[in-house]
C-alpha positions as CSV (number, residue, x, y, z in Angstrom):
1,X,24.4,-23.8,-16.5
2,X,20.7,-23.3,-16.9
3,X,19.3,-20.1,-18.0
4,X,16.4,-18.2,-16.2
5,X,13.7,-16.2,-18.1
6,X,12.2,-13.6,-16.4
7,X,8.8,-12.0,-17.7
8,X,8.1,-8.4,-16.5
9,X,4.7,-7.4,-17.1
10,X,3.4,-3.9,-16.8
11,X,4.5,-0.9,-14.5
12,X,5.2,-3.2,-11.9
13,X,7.0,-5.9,-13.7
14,X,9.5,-3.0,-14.8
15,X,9.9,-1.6,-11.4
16,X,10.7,-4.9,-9.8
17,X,13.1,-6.2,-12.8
18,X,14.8,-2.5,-12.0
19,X,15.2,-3.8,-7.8
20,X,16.4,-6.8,-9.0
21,X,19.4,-5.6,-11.1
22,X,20.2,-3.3,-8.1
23,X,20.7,-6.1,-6.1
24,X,22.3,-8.6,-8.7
25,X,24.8,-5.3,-9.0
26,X,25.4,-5.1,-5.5
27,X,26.5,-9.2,-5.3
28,X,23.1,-10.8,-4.4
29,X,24.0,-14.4,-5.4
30,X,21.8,-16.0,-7.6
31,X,21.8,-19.9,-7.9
32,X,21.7,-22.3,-10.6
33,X,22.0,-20.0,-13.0
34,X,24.4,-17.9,-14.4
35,X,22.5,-15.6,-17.4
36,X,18.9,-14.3,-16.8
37,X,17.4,-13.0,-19.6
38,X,14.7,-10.4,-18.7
39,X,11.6,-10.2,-21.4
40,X,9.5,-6.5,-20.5
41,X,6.2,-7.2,-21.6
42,X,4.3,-3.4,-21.6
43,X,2.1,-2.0,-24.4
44,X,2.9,1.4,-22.6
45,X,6.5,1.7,-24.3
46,X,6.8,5.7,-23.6
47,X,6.0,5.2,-19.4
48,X,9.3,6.1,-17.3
49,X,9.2,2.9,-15.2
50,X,10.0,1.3,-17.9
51,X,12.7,3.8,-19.8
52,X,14.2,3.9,-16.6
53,X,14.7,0.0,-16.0
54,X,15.5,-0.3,-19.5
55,X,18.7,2.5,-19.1
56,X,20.0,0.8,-16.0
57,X,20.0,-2.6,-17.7
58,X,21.2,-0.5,-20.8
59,X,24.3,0.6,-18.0
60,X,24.4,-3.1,-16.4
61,X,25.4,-4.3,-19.9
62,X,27.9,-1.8,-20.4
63,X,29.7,-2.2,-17.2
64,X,30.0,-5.9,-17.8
65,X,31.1,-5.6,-21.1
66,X,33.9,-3.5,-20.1
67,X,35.3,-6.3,-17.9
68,X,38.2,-8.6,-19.2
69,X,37.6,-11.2,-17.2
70,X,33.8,-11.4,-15.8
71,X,33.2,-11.5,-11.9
72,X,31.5,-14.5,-10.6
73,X,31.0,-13.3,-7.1
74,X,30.6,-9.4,-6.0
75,X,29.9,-6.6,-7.9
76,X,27.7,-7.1,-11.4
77,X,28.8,-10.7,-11.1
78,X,25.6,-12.0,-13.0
79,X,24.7,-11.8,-16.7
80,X,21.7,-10.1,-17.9
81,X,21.4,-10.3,-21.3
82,X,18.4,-9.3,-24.0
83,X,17.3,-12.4,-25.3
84,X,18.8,-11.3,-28.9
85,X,22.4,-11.6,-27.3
86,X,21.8,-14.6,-25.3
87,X,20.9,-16.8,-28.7
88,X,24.0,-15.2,-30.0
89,X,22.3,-12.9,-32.4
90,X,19.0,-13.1,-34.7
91,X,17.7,-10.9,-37.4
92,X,13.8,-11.6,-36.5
93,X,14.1,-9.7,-32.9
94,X,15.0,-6.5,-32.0
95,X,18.8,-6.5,-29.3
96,X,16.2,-4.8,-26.5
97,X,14.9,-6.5,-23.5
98,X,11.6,-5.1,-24.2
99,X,8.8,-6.6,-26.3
100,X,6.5,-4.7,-28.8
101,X,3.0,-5.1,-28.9
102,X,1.9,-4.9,-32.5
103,X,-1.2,-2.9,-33.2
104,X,-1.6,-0.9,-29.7
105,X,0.5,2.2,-30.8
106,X,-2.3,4.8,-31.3
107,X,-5.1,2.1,-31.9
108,X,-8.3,1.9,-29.6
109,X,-9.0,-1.3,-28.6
110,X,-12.3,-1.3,-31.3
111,X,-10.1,-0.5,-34.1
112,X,-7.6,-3.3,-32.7
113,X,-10.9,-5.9,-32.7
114,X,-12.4,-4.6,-35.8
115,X,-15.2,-3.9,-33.9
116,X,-17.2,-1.6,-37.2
117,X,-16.2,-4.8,-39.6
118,X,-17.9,-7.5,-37.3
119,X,-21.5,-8.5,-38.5
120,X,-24.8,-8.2,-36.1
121,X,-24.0,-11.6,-33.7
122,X,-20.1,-10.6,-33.2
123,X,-20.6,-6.8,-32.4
124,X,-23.8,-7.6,-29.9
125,X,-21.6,-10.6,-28.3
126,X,-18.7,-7.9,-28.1
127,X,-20.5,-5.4,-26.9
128,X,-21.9,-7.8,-23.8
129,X,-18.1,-8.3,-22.8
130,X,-16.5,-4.7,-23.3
131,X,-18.4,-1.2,-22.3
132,X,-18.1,1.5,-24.6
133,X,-15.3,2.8,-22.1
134,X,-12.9,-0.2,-23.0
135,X,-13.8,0.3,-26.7
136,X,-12.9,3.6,-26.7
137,X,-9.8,2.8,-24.7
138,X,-6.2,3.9,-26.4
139,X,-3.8,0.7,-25.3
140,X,-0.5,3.1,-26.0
141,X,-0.8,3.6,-22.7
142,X,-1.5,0.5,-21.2
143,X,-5.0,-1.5,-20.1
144,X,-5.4,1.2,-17.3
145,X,-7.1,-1.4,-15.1
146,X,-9.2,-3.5,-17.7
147,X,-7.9,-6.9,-17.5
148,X,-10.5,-8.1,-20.2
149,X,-8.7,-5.5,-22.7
150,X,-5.5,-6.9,-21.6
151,X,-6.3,-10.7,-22.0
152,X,-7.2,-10.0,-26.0
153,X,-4.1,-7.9,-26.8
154,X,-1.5,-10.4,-25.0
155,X,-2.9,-13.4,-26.0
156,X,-1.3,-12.6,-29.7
157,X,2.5,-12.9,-27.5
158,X,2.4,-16.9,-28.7
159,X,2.3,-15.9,-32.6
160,X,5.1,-13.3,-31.7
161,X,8.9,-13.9,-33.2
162,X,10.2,-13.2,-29.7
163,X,8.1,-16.3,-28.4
164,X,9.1,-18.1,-31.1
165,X,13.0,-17.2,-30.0
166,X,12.5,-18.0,-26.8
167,X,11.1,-21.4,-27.2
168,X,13.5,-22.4,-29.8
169,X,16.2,-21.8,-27.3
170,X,14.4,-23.0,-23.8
171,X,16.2,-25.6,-22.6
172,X,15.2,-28.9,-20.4
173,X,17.0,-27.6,-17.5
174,X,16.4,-23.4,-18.0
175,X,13.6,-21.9,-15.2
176,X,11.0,-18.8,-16.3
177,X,9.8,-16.6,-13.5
178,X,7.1,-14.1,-14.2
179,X,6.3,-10.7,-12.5
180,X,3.2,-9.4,-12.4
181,X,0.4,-7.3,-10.6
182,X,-2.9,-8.5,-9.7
183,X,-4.8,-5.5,-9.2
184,X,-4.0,-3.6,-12.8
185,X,-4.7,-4.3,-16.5
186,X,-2.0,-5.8,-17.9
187,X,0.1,-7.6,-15.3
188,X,-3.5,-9.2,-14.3
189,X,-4.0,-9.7,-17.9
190,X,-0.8,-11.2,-18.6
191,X,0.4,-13.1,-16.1
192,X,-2.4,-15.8,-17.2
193,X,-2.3,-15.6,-20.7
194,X,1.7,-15.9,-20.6
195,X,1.4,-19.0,-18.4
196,X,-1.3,-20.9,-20.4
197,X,0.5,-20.6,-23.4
198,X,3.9,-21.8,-21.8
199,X,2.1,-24.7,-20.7
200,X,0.3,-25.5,-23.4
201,X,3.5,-25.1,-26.0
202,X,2.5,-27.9,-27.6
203,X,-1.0,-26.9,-29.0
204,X,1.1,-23.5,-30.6
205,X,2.8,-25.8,-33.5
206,X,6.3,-24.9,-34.7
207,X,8.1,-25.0,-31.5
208,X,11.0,-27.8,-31.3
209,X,11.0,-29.5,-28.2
210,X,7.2,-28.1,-26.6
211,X,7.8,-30.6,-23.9
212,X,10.5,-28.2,-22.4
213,X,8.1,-25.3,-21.9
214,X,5.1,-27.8,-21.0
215,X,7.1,-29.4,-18.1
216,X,9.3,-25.7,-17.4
217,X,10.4,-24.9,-13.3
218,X,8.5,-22.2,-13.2
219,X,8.1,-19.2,-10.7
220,X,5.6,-16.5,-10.3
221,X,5.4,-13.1,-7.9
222,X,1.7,-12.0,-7.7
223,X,1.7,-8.2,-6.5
224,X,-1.1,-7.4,-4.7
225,X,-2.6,-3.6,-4.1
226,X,0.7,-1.7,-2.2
227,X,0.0,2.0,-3.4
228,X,-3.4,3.8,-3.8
229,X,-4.2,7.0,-6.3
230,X,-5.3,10.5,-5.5
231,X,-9.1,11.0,-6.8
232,X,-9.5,12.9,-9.8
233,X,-12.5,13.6,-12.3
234,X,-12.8,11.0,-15.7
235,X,-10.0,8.6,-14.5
236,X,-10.2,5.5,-16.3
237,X,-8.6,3.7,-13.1
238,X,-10.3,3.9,-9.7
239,X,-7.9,2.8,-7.0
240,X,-11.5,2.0,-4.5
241,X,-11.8,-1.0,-7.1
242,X,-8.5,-2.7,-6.2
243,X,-8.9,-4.7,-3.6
244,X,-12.4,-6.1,-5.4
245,X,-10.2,-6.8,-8.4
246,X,-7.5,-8.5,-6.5
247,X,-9.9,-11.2,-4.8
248,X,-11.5,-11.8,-8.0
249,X,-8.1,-12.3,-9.4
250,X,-7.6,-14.5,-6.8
251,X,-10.3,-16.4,-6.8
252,X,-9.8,-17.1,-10.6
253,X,-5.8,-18.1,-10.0
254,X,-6.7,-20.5,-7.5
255,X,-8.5,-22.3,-9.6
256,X,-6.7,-21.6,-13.5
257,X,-3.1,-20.5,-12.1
258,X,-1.9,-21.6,-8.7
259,X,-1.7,-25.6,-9.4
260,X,0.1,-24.6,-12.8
261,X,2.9,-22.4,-11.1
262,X,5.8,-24.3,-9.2
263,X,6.3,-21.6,-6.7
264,X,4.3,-18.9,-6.9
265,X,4.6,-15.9,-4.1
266,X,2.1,-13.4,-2.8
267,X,3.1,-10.1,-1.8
268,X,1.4,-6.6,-0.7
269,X,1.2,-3.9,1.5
270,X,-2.3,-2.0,3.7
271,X,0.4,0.3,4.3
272,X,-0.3,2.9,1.1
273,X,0.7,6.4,-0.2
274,X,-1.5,7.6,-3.3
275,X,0.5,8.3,-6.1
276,X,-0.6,11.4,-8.6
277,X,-3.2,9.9,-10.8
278,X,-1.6,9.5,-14.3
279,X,-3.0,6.7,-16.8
280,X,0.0,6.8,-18.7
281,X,0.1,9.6,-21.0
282,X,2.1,12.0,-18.4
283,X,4.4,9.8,-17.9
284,X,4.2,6.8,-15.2
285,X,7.0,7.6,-13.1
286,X,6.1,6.1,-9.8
287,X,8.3,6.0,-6.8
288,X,10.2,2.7,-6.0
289,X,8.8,0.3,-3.2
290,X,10.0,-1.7,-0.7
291,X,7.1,-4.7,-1.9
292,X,9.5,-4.3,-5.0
293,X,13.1,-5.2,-3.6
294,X,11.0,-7.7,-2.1
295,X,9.6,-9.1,-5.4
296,X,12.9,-8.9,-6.6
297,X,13.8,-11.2,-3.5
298,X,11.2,-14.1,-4.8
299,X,13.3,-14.4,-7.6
300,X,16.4,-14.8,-5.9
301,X,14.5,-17.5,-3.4
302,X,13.0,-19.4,-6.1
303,X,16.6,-19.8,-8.0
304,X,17.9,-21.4,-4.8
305,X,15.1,-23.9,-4.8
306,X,16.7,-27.3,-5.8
307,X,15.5,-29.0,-9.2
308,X,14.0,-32.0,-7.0
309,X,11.2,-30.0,-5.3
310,X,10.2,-28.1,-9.1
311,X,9.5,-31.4,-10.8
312,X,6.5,-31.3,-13.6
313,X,4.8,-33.8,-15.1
314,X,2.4,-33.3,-17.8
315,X,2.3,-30.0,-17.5
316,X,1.3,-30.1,-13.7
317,X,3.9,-29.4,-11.2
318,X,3.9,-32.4,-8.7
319,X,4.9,-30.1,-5.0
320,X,3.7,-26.6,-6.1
321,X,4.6,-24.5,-3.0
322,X,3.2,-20.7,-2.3
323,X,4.9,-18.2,0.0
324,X,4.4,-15.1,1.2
325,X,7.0,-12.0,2.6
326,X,6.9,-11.1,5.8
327,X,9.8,-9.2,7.9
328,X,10.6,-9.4,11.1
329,X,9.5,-6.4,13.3
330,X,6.6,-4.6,12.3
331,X,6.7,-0.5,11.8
332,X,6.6,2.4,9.0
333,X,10.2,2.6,8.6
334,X,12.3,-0.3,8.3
335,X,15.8,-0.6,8.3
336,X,18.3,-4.0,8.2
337,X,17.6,-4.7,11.4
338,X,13.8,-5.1,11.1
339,X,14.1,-7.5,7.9
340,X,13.8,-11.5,9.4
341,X,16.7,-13.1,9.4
342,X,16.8,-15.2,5.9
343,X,16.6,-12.2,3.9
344,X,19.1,-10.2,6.0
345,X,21.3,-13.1,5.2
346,X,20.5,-12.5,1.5
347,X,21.0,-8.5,1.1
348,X,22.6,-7.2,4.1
349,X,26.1,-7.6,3.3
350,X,25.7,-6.9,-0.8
351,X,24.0,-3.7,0.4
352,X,26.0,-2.3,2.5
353,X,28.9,-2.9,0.4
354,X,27.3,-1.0,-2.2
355,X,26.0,1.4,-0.3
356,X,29.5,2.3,1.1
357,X,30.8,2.4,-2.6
358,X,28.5,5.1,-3.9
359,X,29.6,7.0,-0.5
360,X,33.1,6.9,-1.9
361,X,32.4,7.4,-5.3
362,X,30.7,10.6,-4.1
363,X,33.2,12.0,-1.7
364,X,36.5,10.9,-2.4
365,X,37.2,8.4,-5.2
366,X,38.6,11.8,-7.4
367,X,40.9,13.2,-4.7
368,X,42.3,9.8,-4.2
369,X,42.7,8.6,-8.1
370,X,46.3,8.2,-8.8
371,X,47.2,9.7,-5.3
372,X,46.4,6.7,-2.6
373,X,48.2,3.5,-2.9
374,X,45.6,1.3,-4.0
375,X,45.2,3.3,-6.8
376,X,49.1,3.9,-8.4
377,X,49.9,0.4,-9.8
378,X,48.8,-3.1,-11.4
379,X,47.1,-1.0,-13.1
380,X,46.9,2.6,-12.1
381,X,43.6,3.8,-11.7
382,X,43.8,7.8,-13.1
383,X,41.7,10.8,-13.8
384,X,41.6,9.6,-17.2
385,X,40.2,6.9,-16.4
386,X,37.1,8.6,-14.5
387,X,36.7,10.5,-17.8
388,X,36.4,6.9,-19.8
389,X,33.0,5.7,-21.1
390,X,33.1,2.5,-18.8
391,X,33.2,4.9,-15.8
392,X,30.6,7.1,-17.1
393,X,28.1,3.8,-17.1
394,X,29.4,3.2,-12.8
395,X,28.2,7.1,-12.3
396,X,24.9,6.9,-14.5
397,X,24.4,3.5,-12.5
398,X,25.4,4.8,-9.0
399,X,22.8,7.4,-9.8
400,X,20.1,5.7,-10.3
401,X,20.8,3.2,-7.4
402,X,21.0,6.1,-5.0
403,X,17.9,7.5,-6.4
404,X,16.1,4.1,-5.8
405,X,17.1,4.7,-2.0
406,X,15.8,7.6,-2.0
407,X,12.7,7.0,-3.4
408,X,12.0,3.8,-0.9
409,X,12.7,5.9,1.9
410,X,10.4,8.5,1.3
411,X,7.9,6.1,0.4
412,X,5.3,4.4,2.3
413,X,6.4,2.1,4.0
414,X,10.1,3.6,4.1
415,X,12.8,1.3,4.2
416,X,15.8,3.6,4.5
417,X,18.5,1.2,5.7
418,X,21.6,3.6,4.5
419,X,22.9,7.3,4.8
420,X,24.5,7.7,1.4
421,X,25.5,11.3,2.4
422,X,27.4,10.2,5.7
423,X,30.6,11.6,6.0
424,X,31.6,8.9,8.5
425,X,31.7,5.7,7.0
426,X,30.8,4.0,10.1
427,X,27.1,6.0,10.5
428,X,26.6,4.6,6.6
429,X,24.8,1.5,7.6
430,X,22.0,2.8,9.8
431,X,21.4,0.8,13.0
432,X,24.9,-1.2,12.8
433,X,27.0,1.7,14.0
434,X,29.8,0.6,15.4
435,X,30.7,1.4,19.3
436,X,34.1,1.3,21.5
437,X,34.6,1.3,25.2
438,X,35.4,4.7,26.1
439,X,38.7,4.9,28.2
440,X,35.4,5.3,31.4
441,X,34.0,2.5,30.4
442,X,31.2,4.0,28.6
443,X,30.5,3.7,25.0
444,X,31.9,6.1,22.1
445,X,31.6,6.5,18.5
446,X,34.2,5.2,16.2
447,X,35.5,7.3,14.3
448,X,35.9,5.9,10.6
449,X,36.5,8.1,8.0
450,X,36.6,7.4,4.8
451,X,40.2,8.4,3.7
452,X,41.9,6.8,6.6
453,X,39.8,3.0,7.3
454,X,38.5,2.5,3.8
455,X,41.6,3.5,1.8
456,X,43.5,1.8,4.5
457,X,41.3,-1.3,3.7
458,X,41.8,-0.9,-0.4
459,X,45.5,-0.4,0.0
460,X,45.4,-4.1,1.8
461,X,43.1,-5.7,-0.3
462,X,45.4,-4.0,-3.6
463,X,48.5,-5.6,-2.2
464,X,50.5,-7.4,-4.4
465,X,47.9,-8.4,-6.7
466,X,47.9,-7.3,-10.1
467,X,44.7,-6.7,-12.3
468,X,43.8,-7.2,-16.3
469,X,42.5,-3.7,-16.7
470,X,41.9,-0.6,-14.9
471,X,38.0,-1.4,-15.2
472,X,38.6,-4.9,-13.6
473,X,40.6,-4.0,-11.3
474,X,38.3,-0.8,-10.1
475,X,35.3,-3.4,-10.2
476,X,37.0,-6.1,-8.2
477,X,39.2,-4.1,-5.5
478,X,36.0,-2.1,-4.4
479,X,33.9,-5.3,-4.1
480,X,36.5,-6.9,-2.2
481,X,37.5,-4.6,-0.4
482,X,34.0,-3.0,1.1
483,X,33.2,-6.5,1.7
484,X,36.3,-6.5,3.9
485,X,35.3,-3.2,5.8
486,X,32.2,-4.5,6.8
487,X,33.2,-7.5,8.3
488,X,36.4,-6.1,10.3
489,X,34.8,-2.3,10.9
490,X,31.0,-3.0,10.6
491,X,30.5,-7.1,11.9
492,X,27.2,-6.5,13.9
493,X,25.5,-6.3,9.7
494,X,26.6,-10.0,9.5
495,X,24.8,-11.1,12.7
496,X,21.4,-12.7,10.9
């Protein structure tokens, strides 16, 4: 099956490619494809966006690595491998999913150009395109807002052995889909510069088979301004210019980028909180977004797009198509319910499930471990084996999923679709509570805890079947078995 290429560009390239393994973990099924092979694109190498996406994927490996036999539906049932492992091994790149800008660590951008070496003409011409601010710019932590930086540094990505790698290994029928913002430095920058020189493979030399990445399906999420920045003195980013950036950006893509792009999907937010001003050096740790899950979601609808309507020819896609997210009622909070009705069809039921998984991993999986039925046989799960390395990767990723939560719901816009800390199963999915006539005829609450209706549910879904190891079968029975909760205990979530 064809493989899908994803390039994550800048902060928000990493914070997406992080929704997007949350909800490939949690059983969001992805189509025509069963490998996606993420490429991080980020001169800022040291920002916690992207050490934090790069730990969860770091976990998603581990998990699936520990399986005997690999899931195809449910829980971590999709492949995400660094492009190292998915060409089965190669000296010239490094086994990470992220790429390495050579020449930005500790380098201005006029040491980078050799701005003191270049003679009268050069330096005058330079010196007309970049201010003494972008010259004096330090890229180790990113563009900071100065596309025109960005567009010089990237462009050398072609000439890179992880280009070369990927080309050599593209296939006529793989898809590339490329994350990016619009309003920063170096998704703006990059998003471009990457496209231009997928297209136009076949000026770059050395590539076998340039036709594949001239006439490529390819995808594209365009992230328009969804957070501000709180004012501070000397920033080298001023949130007031966003939305001037963004129309220029537009304006340009319109003409360079949107007939070059098979599908390519707008999404923002007026909606903003301002984050702590940080331009990289502190850190970059920015909250998740819901316009991020949501990014994540363009990939997922793009790989369900059939091959017929993504036909290229010449390096010009014949239907090119451009969407935009909306959900279904309006309001600062949004829960499952608001969501329209194709993407509650896409995440409602993955969610939940995993949502009711980290509440069990939480409060009870250790009581139960070698105690309940589901757990004693075929194989046993034990307390040894919640003291394995394979389990330690489910905590560290439950962790950070829960975390993710968090962060959306105290964001701006919220979306807080789950109470994680319920100690009723049934208040878990918020909104889809589940009601009883009351022996009036009124309504009550059902009561569903979570050692009598979900262990009841495991110890029928466990039932004579017999696993190949303790990780498979702990990876298996709880996707099958939550998935069974919610449709006989919670069957209002699968009303889209």
């Amino acid at each position: 099956m064809a493989k899908l290429f994803v390039f994550a560009i800048g902060g928000t390239g990493s914070r997406v490619l992080k929704a997007l393994t949350f909800l490939l973990a949690s059983g969001v099924k992805m189509n025509n494809t069963d490998e996606i092979i993420p490429i991080v694109l980020d001169p800022h190498a040291t920002n916690d966006d992207l050490l934090r996406t790069k730990d969860l994927l770091r976990e998603y490996g581990n998990i699936r690595a520990g399986l005997q036999t690999k899931p195809t539906s449910g829980f971590f049932s999709t492949e995400i491998k660094t492009l190292n492992r998915a060409i089965g091994g190669n000296a010239t790149i490094a086994d990470t999913y992220v790429f390495e800008l050579q020449g930005v660590q500790q380098e201005k951008f006029r040491d980078y150009i050799n701005y003191e070496g270049l003679d009268a003409p050069s330096k005058a011409f330079a010196s007309l395109l970049f201010s003494e601010e972008n010259l004096e710019t330090k890229m180790d932590i990113g563009f900071v807002g100065n596309p025109n930086i960005g567009s010089t540094v990237l462009n050398q990505f072609r000439y890179s052995d992880v280009f070369q790698a990927f080309a050599e290994n593209f296939g006529a029928n793989d898809r590339i889909f490329i994350v990016s913002s619009i309003f920063g430095g170096t998704g703006a920058a990059g998003f471009p510069i990457l496209l231009k020189n997928i297209r136009g493979a076949q000026a770059i030399g050395q590539i076998p088979n340039p036709a594949f990445l001239t006439n490529a399906k390819i995808g594209a999420v365009t992230v328009m301004p969804y957070f501000s920045l709180t004012t501070s003195d000397n920033k080298l980013i001023d949130p007031a210019s966003f939305i001037a950036k963004t129309k220029a950006a537009l304006n340009y893509y319109q003409k360079g980028v949107n007939p070059a792009v098979n599908a390519l999907y707008y999404i923002g937010d007026d909606q903003t909180k301002a984050y702590t001003y940080d331009p990289g050096a502190g850190g970059q740790k920015n909250e998740a977004h819901f316009v991020e899950m949501a990014s994540a979601l363009a990939i997922v609808d793009f790989m369900n797009m059939d091959d017929s309507s993504l036909a290229v020819a010449n390096g010009r896609p014949t239907s090119p198509v451009y969407k935009e997210f909306g959900i279904e009622q309006d309001g600062l909070s949004i829960q499952l319910g608001n969501l329209a009705g194709a993407t509650k069809q896409l995440i409602s039921l993955p969610l939940s499930k995993m949502a009711l998984f980290s509440t069990y991993l939480s409060q009870r999986l250790r009581q139960a471990a070698g105690t309940v039925q589901w757990s004693k046989a075929n194989p046993q799960i034990s307390t040894s084996f919640l003291n394995s390395s394979f389990f330690n990767s489910v905590k560290n990723f439950d962790t950070g999923f829960r975390q993710w939560l968090s962060e959306m719901r105290e964001n701006k816009r919220s979306f807080e679709p789950f109470l994680l800390d319920a100690t009723n199963l049934g208040h878990t999915v918020r909104g889809f509570e589940p009601k009883k006539k009351g022996i009036f005829g009124g309504e009550s609450d059902v009561k569903l805890d979570i050692v009598d209706d979900l262990d009841q549910t495991l110890n029928k879904t466990a039932e004579g079947k017999a696993y190949g190891s303790e990780a498979d079968k702990f990876v298996q029975l709880f996707s099958e078995g939550t998935e069974q909760f919610v449709r006989e205990r919670l069957p209002k979530v699968m009303d889209y």
